[in-house]
N, C-alpha and C positions, 0 to 999 in steps of 0.2 A: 559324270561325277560318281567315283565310285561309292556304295553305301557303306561298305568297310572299311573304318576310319585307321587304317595302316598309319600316318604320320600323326596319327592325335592319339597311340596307341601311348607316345609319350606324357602324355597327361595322365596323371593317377585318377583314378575311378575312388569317390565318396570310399571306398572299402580299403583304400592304401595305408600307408604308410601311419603309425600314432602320431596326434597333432603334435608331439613333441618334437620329432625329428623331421615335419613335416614344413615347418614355417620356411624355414630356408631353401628347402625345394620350391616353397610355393617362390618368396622374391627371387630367385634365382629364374624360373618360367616370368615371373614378369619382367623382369629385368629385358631377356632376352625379345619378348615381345613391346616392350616398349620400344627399344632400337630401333626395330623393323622400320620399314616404308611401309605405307597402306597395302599398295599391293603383295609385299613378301608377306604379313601377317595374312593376308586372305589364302592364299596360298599355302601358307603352313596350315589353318584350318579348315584345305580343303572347300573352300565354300564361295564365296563372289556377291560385289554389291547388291546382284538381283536375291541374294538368300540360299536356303537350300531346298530342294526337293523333299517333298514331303516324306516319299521313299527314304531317302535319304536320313531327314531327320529322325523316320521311326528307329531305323536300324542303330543309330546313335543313341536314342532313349534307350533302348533294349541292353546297350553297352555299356554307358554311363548311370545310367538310372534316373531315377526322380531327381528334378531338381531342389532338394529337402539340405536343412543339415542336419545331422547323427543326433537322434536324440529329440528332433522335434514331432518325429512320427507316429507308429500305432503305438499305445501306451504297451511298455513293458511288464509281466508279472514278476520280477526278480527285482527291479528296485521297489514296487510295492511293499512285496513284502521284505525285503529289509525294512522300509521304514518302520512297516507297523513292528518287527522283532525290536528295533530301537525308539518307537515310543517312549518317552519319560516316564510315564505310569507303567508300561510296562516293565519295563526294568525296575521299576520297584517293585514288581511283582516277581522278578526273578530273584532280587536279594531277598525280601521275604521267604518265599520260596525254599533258598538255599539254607538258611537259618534256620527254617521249620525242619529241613532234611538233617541236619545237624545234629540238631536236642533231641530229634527219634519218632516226630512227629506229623509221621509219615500221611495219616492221615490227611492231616492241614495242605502239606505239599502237596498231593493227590489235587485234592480240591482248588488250590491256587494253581498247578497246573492249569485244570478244566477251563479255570478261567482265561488265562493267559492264550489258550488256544482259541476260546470262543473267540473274545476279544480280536486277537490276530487275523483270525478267519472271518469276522464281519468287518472288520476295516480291510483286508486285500478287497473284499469281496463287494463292498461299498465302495471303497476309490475306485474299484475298475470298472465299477458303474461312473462313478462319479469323472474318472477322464472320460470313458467313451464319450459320455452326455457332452463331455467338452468337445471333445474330436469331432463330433458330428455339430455340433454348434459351431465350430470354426471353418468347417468345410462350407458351410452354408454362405461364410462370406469369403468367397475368392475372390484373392488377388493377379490382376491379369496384365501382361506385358503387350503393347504391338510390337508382332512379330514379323517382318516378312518371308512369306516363302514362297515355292510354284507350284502346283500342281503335277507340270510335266514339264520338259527341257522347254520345250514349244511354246509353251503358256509363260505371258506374263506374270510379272511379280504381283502379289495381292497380301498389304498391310490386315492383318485381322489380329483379335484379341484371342490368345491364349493363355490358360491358366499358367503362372509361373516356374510350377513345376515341370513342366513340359516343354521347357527350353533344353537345348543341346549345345555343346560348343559348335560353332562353326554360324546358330544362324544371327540374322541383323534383324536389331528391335530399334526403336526409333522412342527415346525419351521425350517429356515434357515438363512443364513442373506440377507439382505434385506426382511426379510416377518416382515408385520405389527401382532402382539399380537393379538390377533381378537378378546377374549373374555378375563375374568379373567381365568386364569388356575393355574393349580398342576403342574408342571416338575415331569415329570417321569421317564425320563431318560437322559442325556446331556452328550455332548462334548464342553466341551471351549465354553460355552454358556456365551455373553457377551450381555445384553440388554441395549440399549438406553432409560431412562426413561426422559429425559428431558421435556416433553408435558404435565410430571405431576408433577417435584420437579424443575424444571430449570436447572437440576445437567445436563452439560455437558458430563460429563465423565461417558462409560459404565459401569453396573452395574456385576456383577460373579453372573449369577445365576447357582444352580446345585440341583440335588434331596436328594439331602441329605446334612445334616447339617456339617458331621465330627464333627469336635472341636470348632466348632462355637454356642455363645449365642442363646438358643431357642427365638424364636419369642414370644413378651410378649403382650398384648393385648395393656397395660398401657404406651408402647412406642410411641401411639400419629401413628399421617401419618410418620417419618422420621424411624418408628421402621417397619412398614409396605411396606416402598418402598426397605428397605433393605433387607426383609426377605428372604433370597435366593430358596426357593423351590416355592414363588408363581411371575406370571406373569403377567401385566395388561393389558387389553385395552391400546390401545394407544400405548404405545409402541413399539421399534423396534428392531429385531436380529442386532445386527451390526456384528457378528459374533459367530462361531457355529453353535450346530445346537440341535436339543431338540424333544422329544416326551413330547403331554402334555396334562390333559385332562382338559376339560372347565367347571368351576365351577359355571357361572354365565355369564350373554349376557343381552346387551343392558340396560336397566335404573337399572337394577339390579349389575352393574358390579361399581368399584369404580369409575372409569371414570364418570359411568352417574350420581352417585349420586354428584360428582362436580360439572358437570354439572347444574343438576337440584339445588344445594345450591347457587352457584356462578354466573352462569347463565354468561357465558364467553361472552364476546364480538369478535367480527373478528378483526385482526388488521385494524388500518388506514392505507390504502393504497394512494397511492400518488394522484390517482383520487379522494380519499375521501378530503384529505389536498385540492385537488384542487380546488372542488366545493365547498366547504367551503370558502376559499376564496375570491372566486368572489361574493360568494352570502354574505359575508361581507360585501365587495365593493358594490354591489348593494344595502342594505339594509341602508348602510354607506350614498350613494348618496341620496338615499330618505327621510332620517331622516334630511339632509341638506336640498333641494330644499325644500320638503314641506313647512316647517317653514319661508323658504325665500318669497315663494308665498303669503304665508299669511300677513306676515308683509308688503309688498313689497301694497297690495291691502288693505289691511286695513288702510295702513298710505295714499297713495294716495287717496282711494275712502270713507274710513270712514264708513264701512258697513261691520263690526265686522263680524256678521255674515254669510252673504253671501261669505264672505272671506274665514271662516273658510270653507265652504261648499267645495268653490271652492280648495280650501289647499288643502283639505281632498279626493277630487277627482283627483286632482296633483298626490298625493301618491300611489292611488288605480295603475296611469296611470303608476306610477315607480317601481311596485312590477311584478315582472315576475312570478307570480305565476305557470306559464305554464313549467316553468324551469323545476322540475324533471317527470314532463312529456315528454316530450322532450328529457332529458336524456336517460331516461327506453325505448322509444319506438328507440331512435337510436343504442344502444346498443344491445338491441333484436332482429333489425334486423341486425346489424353487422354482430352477433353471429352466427346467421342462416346461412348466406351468408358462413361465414368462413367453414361450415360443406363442400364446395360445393370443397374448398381446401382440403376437411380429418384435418381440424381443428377444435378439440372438448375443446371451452373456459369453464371449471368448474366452474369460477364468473368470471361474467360480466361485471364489473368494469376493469376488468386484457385485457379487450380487448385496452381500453383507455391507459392503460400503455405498450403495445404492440405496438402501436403506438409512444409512445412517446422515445422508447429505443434508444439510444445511441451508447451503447455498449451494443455486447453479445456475453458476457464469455462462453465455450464451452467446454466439455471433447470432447477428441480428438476419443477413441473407440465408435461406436454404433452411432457418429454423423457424423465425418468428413470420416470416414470409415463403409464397412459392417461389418457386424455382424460374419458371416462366414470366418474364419480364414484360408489361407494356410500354412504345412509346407514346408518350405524352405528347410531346412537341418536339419540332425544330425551328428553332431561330436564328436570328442575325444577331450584330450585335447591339442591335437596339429593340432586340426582341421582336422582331417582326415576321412571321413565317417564311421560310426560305427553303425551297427544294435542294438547294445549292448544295445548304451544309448539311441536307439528309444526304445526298448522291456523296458526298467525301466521305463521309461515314463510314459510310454503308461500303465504299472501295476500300478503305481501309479493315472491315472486317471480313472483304474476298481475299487482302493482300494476305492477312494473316494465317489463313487456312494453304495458301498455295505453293510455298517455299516444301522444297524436299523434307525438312527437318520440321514443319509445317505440326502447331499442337489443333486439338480438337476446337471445333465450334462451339463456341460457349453462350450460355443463354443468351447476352446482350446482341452478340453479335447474330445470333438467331432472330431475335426481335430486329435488329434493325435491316437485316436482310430483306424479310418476314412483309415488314413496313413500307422500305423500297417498290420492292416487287407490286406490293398493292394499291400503291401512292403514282407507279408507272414511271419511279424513276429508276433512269438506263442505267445499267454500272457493269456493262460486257463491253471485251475487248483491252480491259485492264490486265496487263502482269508484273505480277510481284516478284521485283528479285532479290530483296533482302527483306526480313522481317525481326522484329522483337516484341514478340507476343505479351500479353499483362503480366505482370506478378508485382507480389506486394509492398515491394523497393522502390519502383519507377511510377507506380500506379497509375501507367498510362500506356498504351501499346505502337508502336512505332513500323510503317513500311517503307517500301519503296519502290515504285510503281512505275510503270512506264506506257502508254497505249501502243495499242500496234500497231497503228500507223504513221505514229512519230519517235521510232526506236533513239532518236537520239536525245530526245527529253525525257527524266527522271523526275519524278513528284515525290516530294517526302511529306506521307500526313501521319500526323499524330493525335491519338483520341486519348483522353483522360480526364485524372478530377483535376476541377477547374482550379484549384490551389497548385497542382502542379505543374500543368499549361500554361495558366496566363504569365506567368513569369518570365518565361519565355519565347514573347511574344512582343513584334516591337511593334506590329500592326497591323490592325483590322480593316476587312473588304468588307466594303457598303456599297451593293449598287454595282456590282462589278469593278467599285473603284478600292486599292491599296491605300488607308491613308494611315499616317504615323500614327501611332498611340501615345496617347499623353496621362500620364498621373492622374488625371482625373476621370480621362476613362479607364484606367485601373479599378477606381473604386468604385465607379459606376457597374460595372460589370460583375465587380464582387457583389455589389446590394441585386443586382437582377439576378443572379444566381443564387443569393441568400432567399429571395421571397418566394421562387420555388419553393424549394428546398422546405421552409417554412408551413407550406403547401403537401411535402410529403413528395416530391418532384424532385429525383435525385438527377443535376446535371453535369453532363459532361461536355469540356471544352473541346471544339476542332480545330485544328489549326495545320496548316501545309506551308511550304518553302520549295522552290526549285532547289535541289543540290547532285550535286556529285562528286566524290564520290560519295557512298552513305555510310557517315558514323553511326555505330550502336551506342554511344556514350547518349547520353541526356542534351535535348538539340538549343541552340539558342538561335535567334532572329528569326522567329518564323510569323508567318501572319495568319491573325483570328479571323476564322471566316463560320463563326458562331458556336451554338450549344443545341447539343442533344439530348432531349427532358427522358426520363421516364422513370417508373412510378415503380414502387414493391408491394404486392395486393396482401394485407396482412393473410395468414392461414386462415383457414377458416374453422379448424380446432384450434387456434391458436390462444383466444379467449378463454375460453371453457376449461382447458389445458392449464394457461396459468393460474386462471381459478381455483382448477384443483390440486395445481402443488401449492398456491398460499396455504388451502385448509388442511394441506399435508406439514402446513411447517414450515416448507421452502423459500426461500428468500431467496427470487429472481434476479440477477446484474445481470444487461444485456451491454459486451464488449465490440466493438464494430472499428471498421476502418471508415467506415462510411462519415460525411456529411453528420453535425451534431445536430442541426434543425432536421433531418428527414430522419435520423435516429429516434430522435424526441417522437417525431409526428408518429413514425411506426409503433413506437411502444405506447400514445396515447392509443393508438386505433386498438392495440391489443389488448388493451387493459393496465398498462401497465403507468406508474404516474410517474416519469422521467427524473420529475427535479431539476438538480444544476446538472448540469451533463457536462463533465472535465475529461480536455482535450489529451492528447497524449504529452503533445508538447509542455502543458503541467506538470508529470507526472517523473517526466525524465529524469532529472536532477534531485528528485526525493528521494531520500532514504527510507530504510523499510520498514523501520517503527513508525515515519510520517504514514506514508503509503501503505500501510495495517490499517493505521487510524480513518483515513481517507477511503480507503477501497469498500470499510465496513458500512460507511456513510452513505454512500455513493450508487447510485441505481444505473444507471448511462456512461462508461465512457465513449468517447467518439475520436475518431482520427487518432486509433493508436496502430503501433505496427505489431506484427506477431512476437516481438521479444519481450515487449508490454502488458500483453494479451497473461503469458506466463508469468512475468511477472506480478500483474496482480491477482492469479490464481496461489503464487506462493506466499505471498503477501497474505492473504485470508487465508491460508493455513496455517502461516506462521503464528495467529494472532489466536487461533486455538479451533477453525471452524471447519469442520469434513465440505469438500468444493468438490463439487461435479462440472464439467465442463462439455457442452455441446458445442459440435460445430461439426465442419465438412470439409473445406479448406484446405491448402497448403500450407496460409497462414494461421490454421490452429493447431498445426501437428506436435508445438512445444506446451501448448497451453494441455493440450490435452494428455502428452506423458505426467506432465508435472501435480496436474488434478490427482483427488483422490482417485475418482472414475471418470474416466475418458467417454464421451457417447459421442456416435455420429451415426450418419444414415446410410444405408445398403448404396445410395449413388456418388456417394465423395471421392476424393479422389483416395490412391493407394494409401498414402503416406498415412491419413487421418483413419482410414480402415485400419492400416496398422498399429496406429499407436492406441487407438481407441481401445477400452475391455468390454463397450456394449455396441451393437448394431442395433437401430430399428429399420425391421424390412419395410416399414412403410413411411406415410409422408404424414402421418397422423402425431401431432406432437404430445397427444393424451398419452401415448405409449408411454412416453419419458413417466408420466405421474401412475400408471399402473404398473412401470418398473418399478418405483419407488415401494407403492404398495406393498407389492412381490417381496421385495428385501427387506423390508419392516416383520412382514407375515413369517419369513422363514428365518432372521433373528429372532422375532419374538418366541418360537418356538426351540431355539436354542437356548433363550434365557429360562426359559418354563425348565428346561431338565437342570441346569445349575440350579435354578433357586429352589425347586422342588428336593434334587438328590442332599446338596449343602446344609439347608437348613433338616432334612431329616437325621440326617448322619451328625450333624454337630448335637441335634438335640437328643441323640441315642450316644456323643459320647457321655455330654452332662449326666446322662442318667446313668453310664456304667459307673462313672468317678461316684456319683453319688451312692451308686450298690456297694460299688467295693468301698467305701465308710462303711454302711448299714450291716452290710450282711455278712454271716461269717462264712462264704463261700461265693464264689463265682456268679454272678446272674445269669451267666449264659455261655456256655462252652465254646471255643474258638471254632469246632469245625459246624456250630450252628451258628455262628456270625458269618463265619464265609457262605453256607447254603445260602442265609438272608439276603447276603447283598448279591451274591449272584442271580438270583431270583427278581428284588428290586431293579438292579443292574436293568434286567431284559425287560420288564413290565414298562419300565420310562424310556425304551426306542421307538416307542411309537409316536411319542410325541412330536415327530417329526413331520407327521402327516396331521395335524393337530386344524383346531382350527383358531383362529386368533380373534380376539376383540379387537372391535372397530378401532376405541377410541385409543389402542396403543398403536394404532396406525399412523395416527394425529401427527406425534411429532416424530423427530427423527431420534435412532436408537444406534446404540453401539455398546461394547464392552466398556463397563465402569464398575472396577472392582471396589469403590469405596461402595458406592451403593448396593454393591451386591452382600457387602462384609454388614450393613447396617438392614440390610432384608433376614440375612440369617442371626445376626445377634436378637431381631426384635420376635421372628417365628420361630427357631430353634428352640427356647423355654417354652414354648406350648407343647410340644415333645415330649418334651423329660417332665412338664407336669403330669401328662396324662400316664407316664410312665411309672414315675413315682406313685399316680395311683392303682397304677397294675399290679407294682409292689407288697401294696399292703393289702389288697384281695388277694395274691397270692401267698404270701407269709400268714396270713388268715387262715388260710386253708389248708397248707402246707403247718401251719402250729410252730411254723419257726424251725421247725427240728432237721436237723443237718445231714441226715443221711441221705443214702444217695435216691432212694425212690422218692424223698419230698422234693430234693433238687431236680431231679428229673420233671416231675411237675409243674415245679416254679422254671425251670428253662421253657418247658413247652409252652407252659403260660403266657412267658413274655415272647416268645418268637412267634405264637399266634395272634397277639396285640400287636406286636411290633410291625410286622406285616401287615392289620390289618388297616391301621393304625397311616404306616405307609400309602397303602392302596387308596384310601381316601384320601391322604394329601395331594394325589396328582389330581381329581377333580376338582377340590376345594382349591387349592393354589394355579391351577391351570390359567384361571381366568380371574378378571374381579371381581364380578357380580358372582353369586351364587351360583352352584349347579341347579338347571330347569329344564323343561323341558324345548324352552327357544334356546338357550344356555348350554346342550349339549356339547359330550366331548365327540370327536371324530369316533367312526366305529373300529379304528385298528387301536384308539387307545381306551376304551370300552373292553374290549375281547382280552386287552391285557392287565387289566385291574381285574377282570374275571378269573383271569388265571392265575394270577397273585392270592388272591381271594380263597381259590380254590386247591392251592396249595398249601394255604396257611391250616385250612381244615381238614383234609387230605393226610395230608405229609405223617403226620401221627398216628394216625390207623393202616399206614401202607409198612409193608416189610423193609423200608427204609428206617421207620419209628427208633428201630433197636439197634442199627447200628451210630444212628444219629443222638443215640441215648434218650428217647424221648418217651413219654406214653401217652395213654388220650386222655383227656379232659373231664372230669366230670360237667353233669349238667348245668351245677349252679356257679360252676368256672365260668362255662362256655358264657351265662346269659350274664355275669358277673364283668366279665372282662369287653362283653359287647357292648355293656353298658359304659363302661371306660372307651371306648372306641367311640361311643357319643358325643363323652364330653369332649372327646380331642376336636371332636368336628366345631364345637361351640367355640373352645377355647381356640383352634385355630381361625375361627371365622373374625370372632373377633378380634382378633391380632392382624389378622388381611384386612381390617376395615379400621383399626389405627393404623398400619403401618402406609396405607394409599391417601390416606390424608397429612403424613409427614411427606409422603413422597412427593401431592399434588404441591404442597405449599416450595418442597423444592425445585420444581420444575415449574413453579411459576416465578420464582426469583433467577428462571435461568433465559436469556434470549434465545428468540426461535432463531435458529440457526446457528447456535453455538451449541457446542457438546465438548464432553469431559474431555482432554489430551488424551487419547490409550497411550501420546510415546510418552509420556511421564508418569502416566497410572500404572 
């Protein structure tokens, strides 16, 4: 086989052609490969059902490349920093900016400048921390395909798992359900292969793929994308097995594959997540305040002092002082360090934004296996159909979970079928000499797994046994073996059977029905006439963090629903064991026919559903978002992969399968489910510490505009020159990024948090006049001292006056506002935001005696200023203290009229 892929040379390489003119090459290359016969496609790919040589493959990687699409790789520095140059605040800082250049006011520009560049350069320089930190958290959980290949010509074929990127055209992977489509492929061979293509047509509903066409329209080229997603022998990127299972080879990876070329044409955006609505928001609000005050300042000094322009100067440095340009700096660098921190839990956040909505969760919905139980199954029992132990229906079982594993297209061993192997083996019942030549592995439609078996020494008898839940079995069953004997089933052993299975179950003993038929040939469809020849018990051992764990998201706030497929009595029974108090536990079959304001009402109510299906599952995740409440969703599943996109934040565990790694934004590397409540924590801790720079910067600057409005009445001159309002807030600006490493109070862990600009707008109306009182009395120590008199050395005075209060004045708001108890010594702030009130601090005293003084127009202080104006800087601390200590008792009394698990809309705030 040669490693020079001369005939695959036709296939564009991820670096071809723009996705625009690309689409049509792509259906054009499928077209052509759908035609083929199995063997002319292997042929064109150079390659063969045993795979390819690993030689082989490398020299393809080296050609092809990563199997990646354009854009989801090492983060770029050219769209960073575009973004940060188009920031919102920033660009208000350019039209600023330009206007100051305008009027001649060269200075101001200079200094808005400075800013505009800090700004720019700690946001590039923060996101590219802030993707690495993702990049390396997303590598952590890889997505892997079986793949087969050979070693050498000589050497047999050998299925193993490799990472996805490291596919090539030409080799053969073998699907199951739950495994993500990894490249574009051929089906080559299938069983009951059912793919998910919803990520490329919206189509909810799985698609019948199979290798061959039968009696089905050949694939036409001229059928557009809707003739292409149907064609049943090809596979896409993206996509997912929901069930069956497939041999297939890969035709095409990474920008080459139809996926990328959508990609690259369409250029998809990420959903809005409720952290995006949220900063959006506020930064409305803020931008909203500023396009107000500005225009108020200037009218306000223009009509009292009649000096147009200086007005405008002044206006115009108002604005500068009301734009938080530092905001998505701030963001990115608290988030990145959330992120890291969470690692220290075994918590790997995939985007970094879902850490902010992890925080803010309410409620979170939970499959009940794999989460609130191990993974490791015990059997309990086998029975007959009168409950009586019977080796019988372990040995059918137990052949039934060898059939499943042995077909070519054959998915992995899964836990039950582990245990009952497990159990066999140790119990000394035979089950060699069995082969399987048709199989339909579990998934969560059939909920029951189906083979067809034959022994080797009676090749011309086939066995068809089927294991599943007993609701989906017995139905299909006309009669049960007692005793080596067939006898008819009658109505009343229907419901005998159902209550022997019911008081299991009751028990916490999830069981499953056996049942076999001689047939031939073997249908995949759903079997009828076959005969019960009993039940297989076994148990789900709750976690043993599992207690402890929901304990600590109650006292977090969280409101536990556990969603299952399973049995309502062994649902109930697991979540009594774990702590959790079931209630009525509502079936799926309930829930069907509701509408969504019923099923809001219902799903809020409701702690246990049982026996729903995975379209259910999402279903009531959007249902309790509809109804106003941030929903996290855990599971592992094939059937939580919709529950989990549709969630605020997705979690699952480092062992699930592809699908649920994918759609998921959190991974825990471990099996400890405390993780979920110290993610929680995490996300609380690094909001809380974004809301500390808003309600700290907000309320100081609104209360610094009140007190210009109220100078510009009072005084007959300026209180503060424009390029001394922009030094200040550039100064404040950088003193409150440290906040990000801050450290949080307990009890705003308690409940869950999120962006709420009412609440934010009714923190700054009640703190912002402790501001401009204490400013107002800076005013008359300074006009005191100053005699009022209007020239330019008094003003220079009263400016340094007030940019030394104001500052200082500042500098203590971020300890006093930080937290809600007082600053103490248990009560400290972190040492990087210490070091920055020091240097706030130390400029405010500084700044005046250094060779800046004079071109900032400033001079130094006398002594009875300095201890005059410190004394004012006292009472701000009182008058602010006391304003934090009514304004958390208007807040507690609103957050006690609010349910735990409900939090403000952000998509309407």
């Amino acid at each position: 086989m040669a490693s020079a892929p001369e005939p695959l040379a036709a296939l564009p390489t991820p670096a071809g052609a723009a996705g625009a003119s690309r689409l049509p090459t792509v259906r054009g290359r499928l077209a052509d490969f759908a035609s083929m016969p199995v063997h002319q496609v292997l042929r064109r790919l150079e390659t063969g059902p045993r795979g390819l040589l690993e030689e082989a493959a490398q020299a393809r990687l080296e050609h092809y490349g990563d199997n990646v699409i354009t854009g989801t790789g090492r983060p770029r520095r050219a769209p960073q920093v575009l973004r940060a140059l188009t920031n919102p605040f920033v660009m208000i800082l350019y039209v600023l900016g330009a206007v100051s250049a305008a009027l001649g006011a060269y200075g101001a520009t200079t200094v808005i400048s400075v800013m505009v560049l800090i700004s720019c350069w700690l946001q590039v320089r923060q996101e590219h921390r802030f993707d690495r930190v993702a990049a390396t958290l997303r590598a952590m959980v890889v997505t892997t395909a079986t793949v087969v290949r050979r070693a050498s010509a000589q050497a047999p074929p050998v299925a193993r798992e490799l990472p996805v990127d490291q596919l090539v055209p030409g080799d053969v992977v073998r699907l199951g359900p739950g495994d993500m489509v990894p490249a574009d492929v051929r089906v080559l061979r299938s069983t009951d292969l059912r793919v998910d293509q919803a990520v490329l047509t919206g189509e909810s509903v799985p698609v019948v793929k199979q290798a061959a066409y039968g009696t089905g329209a050949p694939y036409r080229e001229q059928d557009g994308d809707l003739g292409t997603f149907d064609c049943p022998v090809l596979g896409f990127m993206g996509s997912t097995v929901s069930a069956g299972t497939a041999t297939a080879v890969v035709m095409a990876t990474g920008g080459s594959t139809y996926f990328g070329a959508m990609h690259a044409q369409l250029a998809p955006r990420r959903a809005e997540t409720a952290f995006d609505r949220g900063v959006k928001g506020v930064s409305r609000a803020l931008i909203g305040l500023m396009l107000v005050c500005a225009p108020l300042v200037f009218a306000v000094n223009a009509g009292v002092h009649g000096v147009r322009l200086a007005a405008l100067w002044f206006a115009i440095s108002v604005a500068v002082g009301l734009t938080p340009e530092m905001l998505p700096v701030m963001v990115s660098t608290a988030l990145a360090r959330g992120a890291k921190a969470g690692l220290r839990h075994k918590v790997v956040i995939k985007r970094l934004p879902a850490l902010h909505n992890l925080g803010a969760v309410g409620v979170l919905c939970m499959d009940k296996t794999g989460t609130l139980t191990h993974d490791q199954l015990g059997i309990e029992c086998h029975v007959d159909p009168y409950g009586r132990p019977d080796d019988d229906v372990l040995r059918w079982a137990a052949i039934n979970s060898v059939g499943t594993t042995q077909t070519e297209e054959a998915s992995p061993v899964n836990d039950l079928d582990e245990a009952l192997l497990a159990h066999a083996e140790q119990a000394g019942v035979p089950t060699e000499g069995w082969i399987a030549t048709e199989a339909v592995p579990f998934d969560a439609a059939r909920r029951s797994s189906s083979v067809v078996v034959r022994h080797g020494h009676r090749p011309g008898t086939e066995t068809l046994i089927t294991k599943g839940a007993v609701e989906q079995v017995l139905p299909q069953c006309t009669r049960l073996r007692v005793a080596g004997d067939d006898l008819p089933m009658s109505a009343a052993d229907h419901r005998r059977l159902r209550e022997l299975a019911d008081r299991h179950a009751a028990d916490g003993v999830r069981m499953l029905a056996v049942a076999i038929a001689d047939r031939r040939p073997f249908r995949p469809a759903p079997d009828q006439d076959l005969t019960l020849v009993g039940f297989v018990g076994f148990r789900d051992q709750p976690r043993d963090s599992a207690r402890a764990a929901l304990a600590a998201l109650a006292e977090r706030g969280v409101a536990v629903k556990v969603l299952t497929g399973d049995h309502p009595l062994v649902a109930a029974r697991i979540c009594r064991d774990a702590g959790i108090a079931p209630g009525r536990t509502v079936l799926g079959e309930e829930i069907a026919d509701l509408d969504e304001p019923v099923l809001s009402e219902l799903a809020a109510r409701t702690t246990v559903f049982a026996r729903i299906d995975p379209e259910q599952k999402a279903r009531i995740v959007r249902a309790l978002r509809a109804s106003g409440h941030v929903v996290g969703f855990l599971g592992d599943g094939v059937n939580d992969a919709g529950a989990l996109r549709d969630a605020d934040v997705g979690i699952t565990v480092e062992s699930a399968v592809d699908i649920a790694r994918e759609s998921a934004d959190v991974v825990l590397l471990g099996d400890d489910l405390h993780a979920v409540a110290e993610a929680v924590t995490e996300g609380r801790r690094t909001f809380g510490n974004i809301k500390k720079y808003l309600e700290i910067t907000i309320s100081s600057n609104f209360g610094n505009v009140l007190s210009m409005l109220a100078a510009s009445i009072l005084l007959p001159f300026l209180p503060m020159l424009p390029m001394q309002i922009l030094v200040q807030n550039l100064c404040f600006d950088l003193c409150l990024l440290p906040l990000a490493f801050d450290h949080v109070d307990r009890r705003a862990l308690r409940r869950p948090q999120t962006f709420d600009p009412r609440r934010l707008t009714r923190f700054v109306l009640l703190l912002g006049p402790a501001n401009t009182l204490a400013d107002l009395t800076a005013f008359a120590i300074l006009l005191h001292v100053t005699g009022g008199h209007p020239g330019s050395a008094a003003q220079a005075l009263f400016h340094t006056g007030w940019f030394f209060e104001n500052l200082l004045t500042q500098a203590a708001a971020v300890h006093l506002l930080r937290d809600r108890r007082p600053p103490s010594h248990r009560n400290r702030a972190a040492l990087p935001v210490f070091a920055g009130t020091v240097a706030i601090t130390t400029v405010a005293t500084c700044l005046p005696l250094s060779p800046l003084a004079a071109p900032l127009a400033m001079r130094s202080l006398p002594g009875f200023c300095l201890l005059s104006l410190t004394l004012v800087v006292a009472l701000y601390c009182v008058l602010i203290s006391a304003a934090k200590a009514l304004w958390h008792k208007i807040d507690a009394r609103q957050s006690e009229s609010t349910p735990a698990g409900s939090m403000p809309d952000v998509r309407r705030a």
